[in-house]
C-alpha positions in Angstrom: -55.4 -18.7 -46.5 -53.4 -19.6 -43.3 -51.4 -21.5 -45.5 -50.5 -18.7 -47.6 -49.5 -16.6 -44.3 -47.4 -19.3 -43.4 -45.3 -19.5 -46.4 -45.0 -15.4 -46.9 -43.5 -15.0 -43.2 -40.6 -17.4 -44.2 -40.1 -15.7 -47.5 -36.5 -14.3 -47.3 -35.7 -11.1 -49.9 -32.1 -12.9 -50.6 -34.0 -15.6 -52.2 -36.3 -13.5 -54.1 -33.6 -11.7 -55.7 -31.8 -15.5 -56.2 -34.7 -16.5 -57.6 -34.9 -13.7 -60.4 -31.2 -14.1 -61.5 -31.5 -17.6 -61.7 -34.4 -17.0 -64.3 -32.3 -14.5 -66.2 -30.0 -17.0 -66.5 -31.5 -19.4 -68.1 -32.3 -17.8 -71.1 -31.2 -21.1 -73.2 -34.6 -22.3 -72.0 -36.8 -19.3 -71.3 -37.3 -16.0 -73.4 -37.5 -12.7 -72.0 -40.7 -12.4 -72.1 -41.9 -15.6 -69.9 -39.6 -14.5 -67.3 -41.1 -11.0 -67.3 -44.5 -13.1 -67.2 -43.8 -15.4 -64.7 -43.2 -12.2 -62.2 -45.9 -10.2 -63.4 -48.2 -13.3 -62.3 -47.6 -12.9 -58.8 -51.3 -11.3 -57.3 -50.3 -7.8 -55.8 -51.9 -9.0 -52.3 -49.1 -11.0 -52.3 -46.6 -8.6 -53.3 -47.5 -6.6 -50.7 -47.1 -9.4 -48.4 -43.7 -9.7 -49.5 -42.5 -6.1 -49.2 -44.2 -5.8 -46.1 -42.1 -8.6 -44.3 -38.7 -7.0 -45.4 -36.8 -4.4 -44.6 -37.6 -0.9 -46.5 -34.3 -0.5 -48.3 -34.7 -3.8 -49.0 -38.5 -3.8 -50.3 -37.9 -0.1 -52.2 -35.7 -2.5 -54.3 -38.2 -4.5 -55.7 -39.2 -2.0 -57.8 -36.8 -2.9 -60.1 -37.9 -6.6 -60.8 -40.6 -6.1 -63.2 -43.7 -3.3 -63.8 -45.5 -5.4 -61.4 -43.6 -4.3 -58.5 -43.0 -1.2 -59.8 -46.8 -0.5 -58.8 -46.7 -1.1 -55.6 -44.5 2.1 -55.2 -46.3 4.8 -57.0 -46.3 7.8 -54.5 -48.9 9.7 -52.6 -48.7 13.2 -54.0 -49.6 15.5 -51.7 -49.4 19.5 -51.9 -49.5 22.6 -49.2 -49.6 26.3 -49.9 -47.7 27.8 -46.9 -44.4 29.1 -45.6 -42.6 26.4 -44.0 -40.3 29.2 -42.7 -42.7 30.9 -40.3 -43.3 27.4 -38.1 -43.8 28.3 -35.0 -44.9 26.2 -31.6 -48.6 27.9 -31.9 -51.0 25.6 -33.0 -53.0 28.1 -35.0 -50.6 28.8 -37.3 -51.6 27.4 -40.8 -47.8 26.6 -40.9 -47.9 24.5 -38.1 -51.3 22.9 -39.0 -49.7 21.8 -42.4 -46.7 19.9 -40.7 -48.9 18.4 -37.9 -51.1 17.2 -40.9 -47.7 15.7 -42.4 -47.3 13.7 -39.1 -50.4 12.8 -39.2 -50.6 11.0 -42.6 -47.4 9.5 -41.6 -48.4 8.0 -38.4 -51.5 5.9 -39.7 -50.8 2.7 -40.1 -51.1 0.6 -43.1 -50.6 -3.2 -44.3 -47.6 -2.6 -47.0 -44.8 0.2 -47.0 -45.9 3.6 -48.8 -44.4 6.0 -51.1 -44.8 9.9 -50.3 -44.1 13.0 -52.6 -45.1 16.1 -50.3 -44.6 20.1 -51.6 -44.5 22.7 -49.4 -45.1 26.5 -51.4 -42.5 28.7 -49.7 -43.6 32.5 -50.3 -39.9 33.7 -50.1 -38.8 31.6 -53.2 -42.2 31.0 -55.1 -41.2 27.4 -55.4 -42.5 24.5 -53.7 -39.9 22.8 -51.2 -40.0 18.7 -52.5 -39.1 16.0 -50.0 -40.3 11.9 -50.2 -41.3 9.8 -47.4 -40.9 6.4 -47.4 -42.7 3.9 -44.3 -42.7 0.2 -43.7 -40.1 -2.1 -42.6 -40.9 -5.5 -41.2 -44.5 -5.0 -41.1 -44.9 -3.0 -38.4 -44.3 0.3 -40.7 -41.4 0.6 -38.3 -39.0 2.7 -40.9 -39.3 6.2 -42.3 -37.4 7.3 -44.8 -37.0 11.1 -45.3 -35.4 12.8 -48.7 -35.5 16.7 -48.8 -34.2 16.4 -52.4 -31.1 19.0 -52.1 -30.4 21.1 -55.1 -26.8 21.3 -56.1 -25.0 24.4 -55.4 -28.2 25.4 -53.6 -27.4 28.2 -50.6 -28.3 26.8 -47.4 -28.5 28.7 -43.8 -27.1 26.9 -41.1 -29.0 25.5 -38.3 -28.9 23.0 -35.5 -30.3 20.0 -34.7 -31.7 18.7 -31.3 -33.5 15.4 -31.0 -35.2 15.5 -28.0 -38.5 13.1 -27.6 -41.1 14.5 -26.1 -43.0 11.8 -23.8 -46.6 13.4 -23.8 -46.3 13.0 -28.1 -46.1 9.7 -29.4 -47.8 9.8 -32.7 -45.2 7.6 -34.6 -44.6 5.6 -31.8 -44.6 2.4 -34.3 -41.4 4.2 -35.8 -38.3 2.0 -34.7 -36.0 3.2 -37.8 -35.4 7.0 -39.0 -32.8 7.8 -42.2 -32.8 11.6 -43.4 -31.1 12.7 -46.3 -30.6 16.3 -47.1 -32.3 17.8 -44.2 -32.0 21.6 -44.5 -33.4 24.9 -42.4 -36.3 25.2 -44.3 -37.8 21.7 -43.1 -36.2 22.1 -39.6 -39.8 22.4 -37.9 -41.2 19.3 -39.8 -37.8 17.2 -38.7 -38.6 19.1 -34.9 -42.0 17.7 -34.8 -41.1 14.6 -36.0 -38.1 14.3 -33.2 -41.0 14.9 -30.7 -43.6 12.3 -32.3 -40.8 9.6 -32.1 -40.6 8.2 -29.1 -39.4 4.8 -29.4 -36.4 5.6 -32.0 -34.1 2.6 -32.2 -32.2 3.9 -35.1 -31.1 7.6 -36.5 -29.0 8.0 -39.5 -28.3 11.7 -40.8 -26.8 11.5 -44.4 -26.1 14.9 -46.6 -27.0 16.8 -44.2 -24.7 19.9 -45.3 -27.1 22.5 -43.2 -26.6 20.9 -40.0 -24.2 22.5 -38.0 -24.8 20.6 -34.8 -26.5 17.8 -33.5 -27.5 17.1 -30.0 -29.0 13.8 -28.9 -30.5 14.3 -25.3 -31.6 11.3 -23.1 -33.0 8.8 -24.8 -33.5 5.2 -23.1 -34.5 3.8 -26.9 -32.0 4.6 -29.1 -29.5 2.3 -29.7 -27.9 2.8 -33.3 -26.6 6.4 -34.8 -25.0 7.1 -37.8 -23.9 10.2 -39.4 -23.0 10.8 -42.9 -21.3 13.3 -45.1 -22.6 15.9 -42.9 -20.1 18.7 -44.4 -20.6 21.5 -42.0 -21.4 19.4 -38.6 -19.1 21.4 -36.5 -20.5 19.3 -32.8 -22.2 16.3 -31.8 -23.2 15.7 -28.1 -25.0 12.3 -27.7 -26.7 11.1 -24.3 -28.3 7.9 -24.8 -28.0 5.3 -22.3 -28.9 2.5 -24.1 -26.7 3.4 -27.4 -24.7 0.6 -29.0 -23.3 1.5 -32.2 -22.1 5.0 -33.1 -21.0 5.4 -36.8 -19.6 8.7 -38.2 -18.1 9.6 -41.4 -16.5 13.1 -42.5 -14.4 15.7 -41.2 -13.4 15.5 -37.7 -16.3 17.7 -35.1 -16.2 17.9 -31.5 -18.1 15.0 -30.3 -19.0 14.7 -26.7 -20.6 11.3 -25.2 -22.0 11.4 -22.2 -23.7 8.5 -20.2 -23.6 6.3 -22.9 -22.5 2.8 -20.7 -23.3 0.1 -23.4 -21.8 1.7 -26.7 -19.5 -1.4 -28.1 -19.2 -0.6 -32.3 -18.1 2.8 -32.5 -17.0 3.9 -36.5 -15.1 7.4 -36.9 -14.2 7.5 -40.4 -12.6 10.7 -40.8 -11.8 10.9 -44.3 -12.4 14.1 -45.1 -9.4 14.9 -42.3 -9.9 18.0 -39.8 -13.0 20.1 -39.9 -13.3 23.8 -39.2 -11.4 24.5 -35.9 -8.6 24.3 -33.9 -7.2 20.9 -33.1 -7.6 20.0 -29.8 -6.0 17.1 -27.8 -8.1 17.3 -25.0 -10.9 16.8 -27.0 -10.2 13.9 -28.5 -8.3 12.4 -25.6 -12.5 13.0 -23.7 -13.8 11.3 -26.7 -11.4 8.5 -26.7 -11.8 7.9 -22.7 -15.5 8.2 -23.5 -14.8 5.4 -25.5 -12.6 2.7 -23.4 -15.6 0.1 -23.2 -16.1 -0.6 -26.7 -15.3 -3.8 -28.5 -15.5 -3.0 -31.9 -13.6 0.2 -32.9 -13.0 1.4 -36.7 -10.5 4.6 -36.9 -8.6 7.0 -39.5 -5.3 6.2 -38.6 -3.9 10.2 -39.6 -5.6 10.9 -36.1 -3.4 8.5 -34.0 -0.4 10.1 -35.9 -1.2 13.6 -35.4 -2.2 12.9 -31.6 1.6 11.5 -31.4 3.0 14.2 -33.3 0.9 16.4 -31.0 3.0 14.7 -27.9 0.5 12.4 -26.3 1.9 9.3 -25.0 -1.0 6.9 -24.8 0.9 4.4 -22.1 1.0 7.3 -19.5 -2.8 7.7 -20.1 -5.0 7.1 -17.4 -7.8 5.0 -19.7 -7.1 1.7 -21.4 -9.2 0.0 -24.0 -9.0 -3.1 -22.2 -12.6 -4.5 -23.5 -11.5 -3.7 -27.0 -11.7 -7.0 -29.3 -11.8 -5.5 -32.6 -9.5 -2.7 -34.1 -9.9 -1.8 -37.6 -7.2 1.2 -38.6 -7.1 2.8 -42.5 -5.5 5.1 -44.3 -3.9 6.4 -47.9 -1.0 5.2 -47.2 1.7 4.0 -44.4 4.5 5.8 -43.1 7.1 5.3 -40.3 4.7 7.9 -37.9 1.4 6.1 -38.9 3.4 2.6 -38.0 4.8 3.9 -34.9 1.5 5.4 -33.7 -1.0 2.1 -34.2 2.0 0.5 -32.1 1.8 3.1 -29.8 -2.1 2.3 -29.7 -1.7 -1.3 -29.7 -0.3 -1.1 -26.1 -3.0 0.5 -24.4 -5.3 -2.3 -26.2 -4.1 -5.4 -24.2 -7.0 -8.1 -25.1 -7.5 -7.3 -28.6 -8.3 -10.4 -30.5 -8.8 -9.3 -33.9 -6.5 -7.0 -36.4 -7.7 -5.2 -39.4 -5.0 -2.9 -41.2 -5.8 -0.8 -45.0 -4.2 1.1 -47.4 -7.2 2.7 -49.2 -5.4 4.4 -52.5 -8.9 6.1 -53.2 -8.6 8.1 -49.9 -6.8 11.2 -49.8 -3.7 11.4 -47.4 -4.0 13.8 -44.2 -0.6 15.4 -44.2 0.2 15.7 -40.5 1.4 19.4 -39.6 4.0 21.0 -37.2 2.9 21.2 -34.1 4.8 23.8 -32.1 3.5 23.2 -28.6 3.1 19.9 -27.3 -0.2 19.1 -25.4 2.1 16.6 -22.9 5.4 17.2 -23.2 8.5 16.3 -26.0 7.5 13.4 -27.8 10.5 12.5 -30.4 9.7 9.6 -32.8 12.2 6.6 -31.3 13.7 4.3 -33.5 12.1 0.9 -35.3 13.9 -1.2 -32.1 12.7 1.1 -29.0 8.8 1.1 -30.5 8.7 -2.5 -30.6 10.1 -3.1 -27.1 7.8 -0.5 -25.9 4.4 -2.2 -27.3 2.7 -4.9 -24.9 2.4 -8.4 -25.5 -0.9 -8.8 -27.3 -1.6 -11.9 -25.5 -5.0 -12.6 -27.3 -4.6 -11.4 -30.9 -5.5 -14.0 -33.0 -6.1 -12.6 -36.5 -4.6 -10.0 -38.2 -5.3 -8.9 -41.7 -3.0 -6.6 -43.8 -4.4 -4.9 -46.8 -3.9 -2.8 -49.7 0.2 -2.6 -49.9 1.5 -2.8 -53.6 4.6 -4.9 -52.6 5.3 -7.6 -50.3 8.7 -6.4 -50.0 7.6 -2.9 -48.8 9.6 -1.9 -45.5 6.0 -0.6 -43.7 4.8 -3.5 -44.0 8.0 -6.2 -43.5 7.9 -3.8 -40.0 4.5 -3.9 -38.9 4.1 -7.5 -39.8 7.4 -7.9 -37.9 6.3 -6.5 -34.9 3.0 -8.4 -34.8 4.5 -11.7 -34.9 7.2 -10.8 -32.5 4.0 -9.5 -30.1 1.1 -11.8 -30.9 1.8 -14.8 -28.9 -1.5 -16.9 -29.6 -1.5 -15.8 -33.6 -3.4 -18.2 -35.5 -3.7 -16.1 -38.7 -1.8 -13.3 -40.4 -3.2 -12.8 -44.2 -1.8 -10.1 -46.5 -4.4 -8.9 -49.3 -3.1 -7.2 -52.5 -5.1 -4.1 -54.1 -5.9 -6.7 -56.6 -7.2 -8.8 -53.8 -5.3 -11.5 -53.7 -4.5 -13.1 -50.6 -1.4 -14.8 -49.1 -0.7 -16.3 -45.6 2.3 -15.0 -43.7 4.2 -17.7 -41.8 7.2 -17.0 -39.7 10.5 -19.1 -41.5 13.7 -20.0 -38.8 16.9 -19.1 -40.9 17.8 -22.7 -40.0 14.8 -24.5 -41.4 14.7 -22.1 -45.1 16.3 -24.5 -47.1 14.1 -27.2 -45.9 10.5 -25.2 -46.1 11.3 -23.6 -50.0 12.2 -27.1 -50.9 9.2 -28.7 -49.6 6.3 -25.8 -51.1 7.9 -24.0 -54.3 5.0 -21.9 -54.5 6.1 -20.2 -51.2 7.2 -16.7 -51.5 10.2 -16.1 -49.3 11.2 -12.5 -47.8 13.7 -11.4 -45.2 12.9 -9.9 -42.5 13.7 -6.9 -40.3 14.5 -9.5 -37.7 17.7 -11.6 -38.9 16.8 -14.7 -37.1 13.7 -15.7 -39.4 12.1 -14.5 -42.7 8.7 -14.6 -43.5 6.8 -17.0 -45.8 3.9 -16.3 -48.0 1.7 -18.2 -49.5 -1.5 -17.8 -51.7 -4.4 -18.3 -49.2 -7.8 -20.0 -50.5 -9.9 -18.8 -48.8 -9.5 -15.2 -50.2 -11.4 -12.4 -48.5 -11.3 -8.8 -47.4 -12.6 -7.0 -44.6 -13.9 -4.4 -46.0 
């Protein structure tokens, strides 16, 4: 037996999964039907072991493989007849009772991760409110999955959300890791209660959450991951966490307000979805962006660099620089001259960045920058190709830049920004271009005295002029083809 526990805690989910295609693949040799056996063989003890040791996406998946596994996941089902919408903070109420019971079943631990179907009778509708609960993760039942099951086109009130952990209530104290799909008003006193029960929350992520229409994270020394998805009316976020490391968001642009958060380094704002519901406000996202000066890894919609141009900030006469900043990834639709202009404008207040990531997405839609009549600085007029690139700093420890998702090498955008780079980036060791069909060329800087020399010598090199009439740049299919994203 302590061999057995031995082997199981190495087990890795990557090799289970290898494992399985490698038997489908071999078909030549093995039917269908001793594949489907040699699974189904496994004793459920140690299936259990298995999903137990992995993470919960990761084990939910396993469900898949064969009906054996597909056991392991049949839900809980689990019915009360009351109306979620009269929770209240008294403890009498049969409301209340219902969702502390909820905690409750949650809370004890087990050996393997569990599947939960709960319904909740609502005497407004007459229909039961359906959500699923998933637990494990690692063995420790350290994950919960929520999944209020949101009806299309289904009318939802608004309502906000405040995660504030209550230190005297720790009944899912083992919970490390918290994902919520679809969260809506009607279950806001179950997600309340569970807010206070969770103590120790490492890890929040908010997906589909059209109801929310704020979301305040108060002190909290434990969390250190947040991610927020597709949240459609999310108007604010305010997030105090000390201890926070990576903030991801994707949607429409909210207020977001960070306070206190010292040690955030991977910071995501994916705005997509362009501007949400009020007025554009430079101030505001000049305090977010000062809020975020320390990071190291930052991920950004480049329309919002544009428009804060457009707008009339001048980010060299700021009074913040990103000086720990390593990592910039910028995307978009598409690449104009005021998108080019503005990531060089960026690029100067970013002096040690190290590592380059620039796409055109074509599945995005573009955010058409608007007229802005009054300037939050003062005048800023877009200056020609010439004064940009004198203006930007030398990026003194850039040393890989990746281009993506331009149609044409010969597109001026690009024969500009990859001109700039290389006239900036004095320690460049790498500057790849990636197709939309992702194909990948290197980008090499050619002398105009040494052309006739380097096209002779590799045939295969593509050759293109260059904004700068000195040298032209060389391309050349790269092996080692990948893409950032």
């Amino acid at each position: 037996m302590k061999r057995l526990q031995a082997t199981t805690t190495t087990f890795h989910f990557s090799n289970l999964f290898s494992y399985h295609s490698k038997l489908l693949n071999t078909t030549e040799s093995m039917d269908e039907e001793r594949i489907e056996t040699t699974m189904s063989n496994l004793p459920p003890e140690i299936l259990r072991q298995i999903v137990s040791l992995i993470p919960l996406k990761e084990a939910v998946r396993t469900s898949t493989l064969s009906t054996s596994w597909k056991t392991l996941w049949t839900p809980f089902q689990v019915e009360f007849d009351s109306d979620p919408n009269q929770i209240t903070t008294d403890t009498g109420d049969e409301a209340s009772k219902n969702i502390n019971q909820i905690v409750g079943l949650l809370s004890k631990s087990s050996s393997s991760p569990e599947l939960w179907r709960f319904s909740l009778q609502t005497e407004k509708t007459q229909k039961p409110l359906f959500f699923s609960a998933a637990k494990g993760g690692g063995g420790g039942g350290g994950e919960l999955h929520l999944d209020f099951l949101a009806k299309e086109n289904e009318i939802q009130s608004n309502f906000n959300l405040v995660y504030d952990p209550t230190p005297r209530i720790s009944n899912l104290s083992s919970i490390k890791t918290l994902h919520m799909v679809s969260v809506n008003k009607i279950a806001e006193g179950l997600v309340s209660t569970l807010f206070s029960s969770c103590r120790f929350l490492e890890s929040l992520k908010l997906e589909k959450c059209s109801a929310i229409q704020s979301i305040d994270i108060k002190a909290s020394d434990s969390l250190k991951s947040f991610e927020v998805v597709g949240c459609e009316e999310l108007e604010s976020i305010a997030i105090s966490a000390p201890n926070l490391k990576s903030l991801w968001y994707r949607g429409a642009l909210p207020l977001i307000q960070i306070n206190g958060c010292l040690n955030l380094v991977d910071v995501v704002l994916d705005l997509r979805e362009g501007f949400g519901r009020s007025e554009f406000d430079c101030e505001d996202v000049l305090n977010l962006f000062s809020s975020l000066k320390d990071v190291e890894s930052l991920k950004i919609s480049g329309w919002l660099l544009e428009w804060l141009c457009a707008a009339g900030v001048i980010f060299e006469r700021l009074q913040f620089r990103f000086n720990k900043l390593k990592k910039l990834s910028w995307f978009d639709a598409l690449m104009n001259q005021t998108k080019r202009d503005s990531l060089a404008c960026f690029l100067h207040i970013s002096p040690h960045l190290e590592i380059l990531f620039v796409k055109i997405d074509q599945n995005l839609s573009s955010i058409t920058c608007p007229y802005f009549h009054q300037f939050w600085h003062e005048p800023h007029l877009w200056m020609d190709y010439e004064t940009v690139t004198s203006n930007v700093c030398q990026l003194e420890r850039l040393k890989v830049i990746q281009l993506e998702g331009f149609r044409n090498e010969e597109d001026d955008q690009l024969m500009m920004l990859m001109d700039l780079l290389l006239r900036k980036s004095i320690a460049l060791k790498s500057m790849t271009v990636i197709s939309p069909e992702k194909q990948s060329r290197r980008v090499t800087k050619i002398p105009k005295s040494q052309l006739n020399q380097t096209s002779s010598c590799n045939p295969e090199r593509i050759v293109i002029s260059s904004p700068n009439k000195d040298y032209f740049f060389g391309l050349i299919e790269d092996e080692n083809n990948f893409s950032w994203l």
